[in-house]
C-alpha positions as CSV (number, residue, x, y, z in Angstrom):
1,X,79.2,5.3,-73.1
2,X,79.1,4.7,-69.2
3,X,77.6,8.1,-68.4
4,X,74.8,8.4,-65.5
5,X,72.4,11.6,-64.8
6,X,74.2,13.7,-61.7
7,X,72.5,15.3,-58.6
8,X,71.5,19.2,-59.5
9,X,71.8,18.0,-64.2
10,X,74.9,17.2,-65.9
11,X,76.6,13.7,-65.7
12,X,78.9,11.7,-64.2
13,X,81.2,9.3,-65.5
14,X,81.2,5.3,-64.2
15,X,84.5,3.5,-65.5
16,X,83.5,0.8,-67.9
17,X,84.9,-3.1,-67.1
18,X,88.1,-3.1,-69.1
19,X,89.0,-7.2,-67.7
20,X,90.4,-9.2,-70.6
21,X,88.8,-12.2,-69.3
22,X,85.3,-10.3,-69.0
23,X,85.7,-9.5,-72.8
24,X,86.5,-13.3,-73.7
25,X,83.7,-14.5,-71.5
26,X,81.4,-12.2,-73.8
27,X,83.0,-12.9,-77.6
28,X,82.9,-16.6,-76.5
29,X,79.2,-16.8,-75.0
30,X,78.6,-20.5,-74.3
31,X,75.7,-21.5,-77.0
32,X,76.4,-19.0,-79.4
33,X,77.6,-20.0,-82.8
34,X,81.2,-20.0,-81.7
35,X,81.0,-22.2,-79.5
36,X,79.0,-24.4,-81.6
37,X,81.8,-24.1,-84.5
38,X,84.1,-25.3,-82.1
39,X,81.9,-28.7,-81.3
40,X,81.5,-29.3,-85.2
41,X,85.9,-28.8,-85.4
42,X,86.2,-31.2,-82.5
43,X,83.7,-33.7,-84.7
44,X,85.9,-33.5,-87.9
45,X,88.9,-34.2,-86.0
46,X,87.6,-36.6,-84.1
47,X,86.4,-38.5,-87.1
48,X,89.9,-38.3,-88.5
49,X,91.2,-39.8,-85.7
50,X,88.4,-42.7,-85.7
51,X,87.0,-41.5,-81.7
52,X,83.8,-39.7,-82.5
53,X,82.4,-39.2,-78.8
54,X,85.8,-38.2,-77.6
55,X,85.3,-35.1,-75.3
56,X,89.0,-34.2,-75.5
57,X,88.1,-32.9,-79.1
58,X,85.9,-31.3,-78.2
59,X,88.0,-29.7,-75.6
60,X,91.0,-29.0,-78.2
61,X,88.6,-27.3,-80.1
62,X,87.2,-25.0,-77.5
63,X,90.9,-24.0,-76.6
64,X,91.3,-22.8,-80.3
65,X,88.1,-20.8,-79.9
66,X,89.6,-18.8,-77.0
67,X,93.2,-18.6,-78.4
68,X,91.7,-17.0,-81.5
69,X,89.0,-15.1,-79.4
70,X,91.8,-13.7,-76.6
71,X,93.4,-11.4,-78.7
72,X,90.8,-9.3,-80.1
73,X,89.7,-9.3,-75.7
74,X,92.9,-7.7,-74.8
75,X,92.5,-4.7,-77.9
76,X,88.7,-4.3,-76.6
77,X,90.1,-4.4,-72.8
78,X,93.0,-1.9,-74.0
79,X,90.4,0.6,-75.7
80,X,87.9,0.7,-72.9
81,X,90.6,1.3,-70.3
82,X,92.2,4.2,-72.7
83,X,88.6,5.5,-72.6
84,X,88.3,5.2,-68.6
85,X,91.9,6.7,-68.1
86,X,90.9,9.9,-70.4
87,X,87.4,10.8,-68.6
88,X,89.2,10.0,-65.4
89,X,91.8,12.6,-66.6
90,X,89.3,15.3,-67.6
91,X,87.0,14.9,-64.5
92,X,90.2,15.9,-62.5
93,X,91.2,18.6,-64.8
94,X,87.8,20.0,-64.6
95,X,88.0,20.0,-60.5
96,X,91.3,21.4,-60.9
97,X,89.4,24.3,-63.1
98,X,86.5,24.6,-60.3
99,X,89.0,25.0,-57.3
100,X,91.2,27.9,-59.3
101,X,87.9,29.7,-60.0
102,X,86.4,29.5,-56.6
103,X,89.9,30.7,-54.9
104,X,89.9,33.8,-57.4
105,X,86.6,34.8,-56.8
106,X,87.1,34.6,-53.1
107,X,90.0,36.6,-53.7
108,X,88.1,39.2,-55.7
109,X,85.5,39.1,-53.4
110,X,88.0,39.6,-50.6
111,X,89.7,42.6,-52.8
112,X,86.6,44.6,-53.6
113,X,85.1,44.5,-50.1
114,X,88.1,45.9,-48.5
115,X,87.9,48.7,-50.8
116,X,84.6,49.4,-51.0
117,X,84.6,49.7,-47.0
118,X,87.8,51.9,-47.4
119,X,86.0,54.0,-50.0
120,X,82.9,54.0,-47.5
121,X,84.6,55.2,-44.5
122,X,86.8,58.1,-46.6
123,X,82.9,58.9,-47.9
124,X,81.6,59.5,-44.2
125,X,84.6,61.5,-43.5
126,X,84.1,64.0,-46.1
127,X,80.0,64.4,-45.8
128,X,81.2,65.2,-41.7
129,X,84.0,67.9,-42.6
130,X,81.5,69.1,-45.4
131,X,78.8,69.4,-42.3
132,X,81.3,70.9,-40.4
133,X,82.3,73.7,-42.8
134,X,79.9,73.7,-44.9
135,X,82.3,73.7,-48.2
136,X,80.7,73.6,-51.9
137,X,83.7,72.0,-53.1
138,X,84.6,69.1,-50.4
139,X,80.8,68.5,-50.9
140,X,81.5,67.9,-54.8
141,X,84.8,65.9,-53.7
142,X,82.5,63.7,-51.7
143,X,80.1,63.2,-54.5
144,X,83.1,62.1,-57.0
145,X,84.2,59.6,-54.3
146,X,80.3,58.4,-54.5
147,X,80.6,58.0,-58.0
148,X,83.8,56.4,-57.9
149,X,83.1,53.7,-55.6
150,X,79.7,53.2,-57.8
151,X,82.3,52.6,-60.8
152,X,84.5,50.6,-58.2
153,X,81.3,48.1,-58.3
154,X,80.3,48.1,-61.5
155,X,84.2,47.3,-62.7
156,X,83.9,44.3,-59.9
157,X,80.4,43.1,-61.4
158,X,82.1,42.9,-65.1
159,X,85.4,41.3,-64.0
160,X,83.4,38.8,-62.2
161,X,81.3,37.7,-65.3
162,X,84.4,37.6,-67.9
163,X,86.1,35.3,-64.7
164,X,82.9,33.1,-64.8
165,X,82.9,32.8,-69.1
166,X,86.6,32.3,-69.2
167,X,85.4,29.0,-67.0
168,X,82.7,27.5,-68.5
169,X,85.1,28.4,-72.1
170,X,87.7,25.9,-70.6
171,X,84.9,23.4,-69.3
172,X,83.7,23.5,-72.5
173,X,87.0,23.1,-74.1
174,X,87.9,20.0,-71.9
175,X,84.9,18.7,-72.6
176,X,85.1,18.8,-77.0
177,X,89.0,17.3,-75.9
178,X,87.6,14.4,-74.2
179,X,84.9,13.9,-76.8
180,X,87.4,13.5,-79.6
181,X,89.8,11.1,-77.5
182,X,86.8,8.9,-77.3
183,X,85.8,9.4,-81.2
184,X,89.8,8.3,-82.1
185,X,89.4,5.3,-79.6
186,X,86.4,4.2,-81.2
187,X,88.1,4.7,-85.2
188,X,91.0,2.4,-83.8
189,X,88.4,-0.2,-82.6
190,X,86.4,0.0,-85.6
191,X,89.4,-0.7,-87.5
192,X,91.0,-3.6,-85.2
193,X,87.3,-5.3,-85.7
194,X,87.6,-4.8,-89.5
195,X,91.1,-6.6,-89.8
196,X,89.8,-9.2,-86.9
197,X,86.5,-9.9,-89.1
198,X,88.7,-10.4,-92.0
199,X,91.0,-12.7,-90.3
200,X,88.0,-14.7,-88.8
201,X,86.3,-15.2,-92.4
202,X,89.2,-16.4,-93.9
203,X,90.3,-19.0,-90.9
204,X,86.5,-20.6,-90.9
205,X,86.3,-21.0,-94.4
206,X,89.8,-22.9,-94.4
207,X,88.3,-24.7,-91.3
208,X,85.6,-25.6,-92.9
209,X,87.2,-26.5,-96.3
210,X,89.2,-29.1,-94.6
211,X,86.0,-30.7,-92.8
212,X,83.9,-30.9,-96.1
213,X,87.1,-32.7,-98.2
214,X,88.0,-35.1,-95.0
215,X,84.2,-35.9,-94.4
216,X,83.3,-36.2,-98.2
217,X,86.8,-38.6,-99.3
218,X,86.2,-41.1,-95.6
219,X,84.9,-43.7,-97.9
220,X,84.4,-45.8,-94.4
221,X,80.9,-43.6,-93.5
222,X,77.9,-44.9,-95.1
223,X,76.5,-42.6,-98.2
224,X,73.7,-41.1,-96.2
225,X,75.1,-40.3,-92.8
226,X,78.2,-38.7,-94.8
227,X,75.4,-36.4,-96.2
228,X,74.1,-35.6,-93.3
229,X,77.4,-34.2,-91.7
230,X,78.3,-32.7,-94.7
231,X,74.8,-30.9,-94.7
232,X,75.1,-30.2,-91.1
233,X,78.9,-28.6,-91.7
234,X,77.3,-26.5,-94.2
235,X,74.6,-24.9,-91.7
236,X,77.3,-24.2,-89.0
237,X,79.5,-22.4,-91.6
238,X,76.1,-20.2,-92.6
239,X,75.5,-19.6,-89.1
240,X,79.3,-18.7,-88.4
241,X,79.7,-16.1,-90.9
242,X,76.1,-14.5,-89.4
243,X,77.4,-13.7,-86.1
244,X,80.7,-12.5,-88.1
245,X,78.3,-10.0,-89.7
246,X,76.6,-9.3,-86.7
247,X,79.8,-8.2,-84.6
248,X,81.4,-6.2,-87.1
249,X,78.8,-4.9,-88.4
250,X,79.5,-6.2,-92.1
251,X,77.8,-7.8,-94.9
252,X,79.0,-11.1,-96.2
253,X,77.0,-12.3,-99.4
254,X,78.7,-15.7,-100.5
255,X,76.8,-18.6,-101.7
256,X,77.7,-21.5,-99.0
257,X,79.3,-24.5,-100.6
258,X,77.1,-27.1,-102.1
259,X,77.0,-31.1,-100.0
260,X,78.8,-32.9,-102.4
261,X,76.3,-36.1,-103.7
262,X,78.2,-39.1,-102.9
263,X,77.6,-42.8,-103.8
264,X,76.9,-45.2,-101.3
């Protein structure tokens, strides 16, 4: 995740790119074997159509690369700005948090020493009119308002730390809420790139199907440079179905298809 170490511990939270056309630039990463599927497509076709160095093939095919590639962008785009848009959410609930606590506490603050110079100022009064007059009993009064103001404190210390846990309890809180919205987001991913891997598998080996029976039937092509496209196909659809594996995180263990022997 896009989390950076923060002045004074902690971390802060920078918003991950969540571009559609940054996530096709990366699925579609020129010289990968994507790309390289789409060169061999463009060959088969433009074999069929008799024009074997035409660049528009090649072209057509590229386009069919990023038509099949832009989809699964826009669900990876959608997800990461989901994910942006929730710790963007709790980063302003969490401010939200620090400001109520701070204005309490001042308020607290503000509460207990008015009182405490209130309790203060009736204290000196009675230790003077106990001077004065010299009574047992104002002096005990006075020692009662001592003690008083000492609990005064004490109950000021204790709200003060239950105001401070109740916080950090909602940080915390926040915090486990935000972790699972990201866990969920990842689940729903996980499972797009399952259904996307199948879909992928099954369009490359039709793809690939169609090369080997239109390359292996074009009676036109010499025996031995039929062989070696058909031997070439056959690496391109092993290396396809690698970087399948490697994206979903799957394993695919088919046998690849066997270069037909044709005669000359």
């Amino acid at each position: 995740m896009a989390y950076s170490a923060a002045n004074g511990g902690g971390s802060t939270w920078t918003p991950e790119d969540d571009k559609v056309d940054s996530e096709v630039s990366r699925i579609t990463s020129a010289g990968g074997p994507l790309m390289q599927q789409a060169k061999t497509d463009g060959l088969a076709t433009a074999q069929r159509r008799g024009l074997l160095n035409s660049s528009m093939a090649v072209g057509a095919a590229q386009s069919s690369v990023l038509a099949a590639a832009l989809p699964m962008a826009q669900q990876n785009a959608q997800q990461t700005a989901a994910k942006n848009l929730s710790s963007q959410d709790y980063g302003q609930n969490r401010g939200l948090q620090e400001q109520k606590f701070g204005y309490d506490k001042d308020l607290s603050d503000q509460a207990f020493r008015q009182q405490q110079q209130l309790s203060e100022q009736e204290y000196q009064h009675q230790l003077g009119t106990i001077d004065s007059q010299g009574n047992w009993n104002s002096r005990l009064q006075v020692e009662k308002a001592g003690q008083d103001a000492s609990l005064s404190h004490q109950d000021y210390q204790q709200k003060t730390v239950l105001a401070d846990q109740d916080y950090r309890q909602k940080v915390g809180l926040l915090q486990i809420d935000n972790a699972s919205k990201e866990k969920i987001a990842g689940w729903n991913v996980s499972q797009y790139e399952k259904e996307r891997a199948m879909s992928a598998v099954t369009s490359m080996e039709q793809l690939y199907a169609s090369q080997f029976s239109a390359l292996a039937n074009n009676t036109d092509l010499p025996a031995e440079t039929r062989n070696a496209y058909l031997q070439h196909i056959a690496s391109l659809r092993d290396s396809s179905l690698n970087l399948v594996e490697q994206m979903y995180g799957i394993n695919l263990n088919w046998a690849s298809p066997a270069a037909p022997t044709t005669a000359g």
